[in-house]
C-alpha positions, 0 to 999 in steps of 0.5 A: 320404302320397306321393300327397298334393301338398304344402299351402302353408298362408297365413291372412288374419285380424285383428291380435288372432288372431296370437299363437295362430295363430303360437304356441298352435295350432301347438304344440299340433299339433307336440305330438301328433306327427302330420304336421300341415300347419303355418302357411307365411305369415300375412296380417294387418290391423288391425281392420275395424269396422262402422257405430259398433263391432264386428263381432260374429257371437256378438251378430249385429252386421255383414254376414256371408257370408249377409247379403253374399249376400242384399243383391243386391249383386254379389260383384265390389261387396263384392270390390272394396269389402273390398280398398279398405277393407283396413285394412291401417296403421290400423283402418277402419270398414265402413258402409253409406254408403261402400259406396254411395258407392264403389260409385257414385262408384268403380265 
């Protein structure tokens, strides 16, 4: 509607969502000829890992919204933390260790 300002639309995900976030679900939105806001720009990274695998939220394993919440960790840590650990030209792994050490030695 005219009273709605325009959405510029980015998304941040892992390296394997590309092909349906940039082909399939676009299409499938262009094809009910709604006025859909459509994908501007995509951010993506090569795989995070936790510990010796990987994250997983159907088998639980990881450290998720609510488990970042109930560590007491400050939001400024975990922040801090997932940029430096971006795993932006290789995959990277999370472990509990290494958030300890660049906590302490880092920050």
């Amino acid at each position: 509607s005219p009273e709605t300002p325009p959405v510029q639309l980015v998304q941040f995900m892992g390296k394997d969502n590309v092909p349906f976030h940039t082909v399939v679900f676009p299409a499938t939105l262009m094809g009910t000829g709604k006025p859909w806001t459509l994908l501007d720009a995509l951010s993506t990274t090569e795989y995070l890992n936790y510990e010796d695998g990987k994250f997983s939220k159907s088998r639980k394993v990881g450290v998720f919204g609510t488990d970042a919440i109930d560590s007491g960790i400050s939001t400024e840590v975990w922040r801090y933390y997932l940029l430096a650990t971006r795993p932006e030209g290789s995959d990277s792994v999370f472990t509990w260790a290494d958030l300890a050490a660049k906590n302490n030695d880092e920050l």
